[in-house]
C-alpha positions, 0 to 999 in steps of 0.5 A: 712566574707563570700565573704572572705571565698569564695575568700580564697576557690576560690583561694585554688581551683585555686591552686590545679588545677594549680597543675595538670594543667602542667601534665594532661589528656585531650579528644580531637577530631581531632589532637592535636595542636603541639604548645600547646602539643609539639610532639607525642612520643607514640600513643596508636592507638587501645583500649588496655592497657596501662602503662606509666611512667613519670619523669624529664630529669636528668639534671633538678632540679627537678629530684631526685635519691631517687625518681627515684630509687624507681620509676624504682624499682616500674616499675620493679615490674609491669614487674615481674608481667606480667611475665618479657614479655612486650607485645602490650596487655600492653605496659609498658613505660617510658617518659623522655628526651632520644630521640631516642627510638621507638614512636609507643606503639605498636611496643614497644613487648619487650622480655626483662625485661626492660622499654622502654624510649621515648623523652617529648612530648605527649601521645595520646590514642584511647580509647573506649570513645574517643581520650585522650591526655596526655599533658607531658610539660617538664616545670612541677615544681609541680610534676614531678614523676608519672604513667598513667594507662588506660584501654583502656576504660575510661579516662586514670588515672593519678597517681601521685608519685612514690609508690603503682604502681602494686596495681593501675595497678591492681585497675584500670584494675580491676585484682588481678593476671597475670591470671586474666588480660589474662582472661580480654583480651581474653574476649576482642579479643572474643567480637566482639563489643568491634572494632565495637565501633570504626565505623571508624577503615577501615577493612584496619585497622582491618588487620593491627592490626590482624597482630600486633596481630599475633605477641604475638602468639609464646610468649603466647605459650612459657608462656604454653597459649592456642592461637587459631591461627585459629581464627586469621586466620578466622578473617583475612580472613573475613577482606580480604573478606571486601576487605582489602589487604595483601601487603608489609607493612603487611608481612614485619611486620610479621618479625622485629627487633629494632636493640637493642637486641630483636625481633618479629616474627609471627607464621609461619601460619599466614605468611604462610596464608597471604603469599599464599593470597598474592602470589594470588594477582595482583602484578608483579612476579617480585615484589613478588620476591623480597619482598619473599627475603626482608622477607628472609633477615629479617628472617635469623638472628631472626626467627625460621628455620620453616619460613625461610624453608616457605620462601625458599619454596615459591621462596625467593632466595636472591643474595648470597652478600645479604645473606653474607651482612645479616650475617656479623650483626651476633651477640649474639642477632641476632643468627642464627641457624643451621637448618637456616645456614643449609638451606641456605647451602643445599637449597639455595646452599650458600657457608658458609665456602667461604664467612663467613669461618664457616661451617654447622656442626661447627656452629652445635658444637658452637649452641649446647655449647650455646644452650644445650637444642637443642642438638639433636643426630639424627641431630648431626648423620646426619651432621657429615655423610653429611660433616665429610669432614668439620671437619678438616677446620680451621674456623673462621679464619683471612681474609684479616685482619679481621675475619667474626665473632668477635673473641672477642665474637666468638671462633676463628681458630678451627676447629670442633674438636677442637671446640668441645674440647674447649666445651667439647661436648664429643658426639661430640668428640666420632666421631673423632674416626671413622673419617676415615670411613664415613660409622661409627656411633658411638653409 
């Protein structure tokens, strides 16, 4: 009787943990081997936090609408609580059979509300205690629905389900609120200790994530948090002091986009700081030269004037082609702005209306239809005494049978005026009046 009962608890246990055995948490040392885990699709490479959530390809019989539905609206909740702002301090992830989307956590700084979707495979965590893997078989009948949680300390834990997301985030980082967590990681950024723990994370590697760091910096700030940008910028020197070196691979990652809607940038001093360092540094002029226009190009169409203005003052002069090649991917996630059209027109003698048949001070019009908030009377003022002259062109007009911009997204044939009056900008509208004499502002 008791071999009996020994047998049936025995075979109980076997069960349970071939339950989890498909799905599960393993440390490991080394790289993983690709024939027992399949490929890395997402690798969390310095201690951090992390979300990620797991479900079945669609087309499985395992997958269920019921179950998928209220896991995404669990996901949605875990965004509305860290404030629809998904950054590297906690990414927030998905694993299903949609390839084709990033693989490296920490590029995933999502500005939008939306979960980020990578293909099966396996997840690799550099934790304080050691590398994790997370062995995500496409084969798993028992369970299908689930979340990882970790807190860039301990093992990650598995949740498995599609219920109570927020309240295990929040158990498992040890939070009760937004505030909380952002206390934790500064707590985190401030203690030196916690990448002294990792001895052999080079300086080299120690920039790079400063770099990474670098940027969340404009998002804080926009969210009304306190960054101390010095002190990045003191860490970072100290690194380059230990003999870590600012390249193309650095600055370039200072300005970025995914192609699908959303962009990073640093703040401008950071780029300004490692900028000088590395126009200090060994490499040809012709080299910097051309990385300065690389950096411009990326620049135009997702960052703010202030670091389009830095490049353009430390030499970035791309080829006019160039700039019109950058421009032709316009569209309304990739938006320029005035003071950025006008730079490249007044600094870099661009000549917007022959290559793109728009003009400064129309492109003013349209920015401030869509952006009311940057409207501004001084700069107004200013454009239209500079290039009243503008005005009466006809822009966004059919050339060689196409348009510049799409005339299904962008206004089409108008002039600035006639701009303004589809917009109804009246400011704008009260300087037809005086048109005849360049000398007459309005007040």
């Amino acid at each position: 009787m008791i071999l009996f009962r020994f047998i049936l608890i025995l075979f109980i246990a076997m069960l349970a943990l071939g339950c989890h055995a498909p799905r599960m948490i393993v440390n490991v040392q080394g790289e993983a081997p690709a024939r027992n885990y399949g490929k890395q699709v997402l690798a969390f490479t310095v201690p951090q936090y992390s979300v990620v959530a797991f479900r079945p390809n669609p087309d499985d019989d395992t997958y269920d609408n019921v179950a998928d539905a209220e896991q995404r609206e669990q996901m949605t909740q875990l965004i509305e609580f860290f404030g629809g702002a998904i950054t590297s301090e906690c990414p927030i992830m998905t694993i299903e059979d949609e390839a084709g989307y990033v693989e490296d956590a920490r590029d995933a700084v999502n500005q939008k509300p939306k979960v980020r979707k990578v293909a099966q495979g396996h997840v690799r965590f550099e934790n304080r205690t050691g590398p994790y893997i997370f062995h995500n078989r496409p084969d798993d009948r028992k369970k299908p629905f689930g979340l990882i949680v970790s807190n860039g300390i301990d093992e990650p834990r598995i949740f498995w389900g599609t219920r109570g997301y927020l309240l295990r985030v929040k158990r498992t980082f040890n939070i009760d609120s937004y505030a909380a967590f952002r206390d934790s990681v500064l707590a985190r950024e401030a203690d030196t200790r916690f990448d002294a723990v990792i001895p052999e994370v080079s300086v080299q590697k120690q920039l790079d994530d400063r770099v990474e760091q670098s940027l969340t910096i404009i998002e804080h700030q926009r969210r009304g948090e306190q960054v101390r940008v010095d002190t990045l910028l003191a860490s970072m020197d100290s690194l380059i002091r230990c003999g870590a070196v600012v390249g193309e691979h650095q600055l370039l990652k200072l300005v970025e986009r995914d192609g699908g809607g959303w962009s990073i940038a640093t703040h401008p001093e950071v780029l300004k700081h490692l900028l000088n360092n590395y126009l200090n540094g060994p490499d040809s002029r012709e080299d910097k030269v051309y990385l300065l226009n690389q950096l411009l190009c990326r620049a135009i169409l997702i960052s703010d004037p202030g670091i389009v203005e830095l490049l353009i003052n430390a030499g970035a002069n791309p080829r006019k082609q160039d700039i019109w090649e950058i421009l032709y991917h316009i569209t309304p996630d990739y938006f320029p702005s005035y003071e950025t059209m006008r730079l490249l027109v007044d600094e870099l003698a661009f000549d917007l209306y022959r290559y793109c048949r728009v003009t400064p001070l129309w492109w003013l019009i349209y920015e401030r239809s869509q952006l009311p908030e940057r409207r501004d009377s001084q700069v107004l003022a200013e454009e239209i005494r500079k290039r009243k002259h503008d005005a009466d062109k006809v822009c966004n007009v059919e050339t060689g049978g196409s348009y510049f911009l799409d005339p299904e997204i962008f206004p089409a044939d108008l002039t600035a005026w006639e701009l303004a009056e589809r917009f109804g900008d009246e400011e704008v509208l009260a300087y037809r009046t005086f048109s005849q004499s360049p000398a007459t502002v309005p007040e």
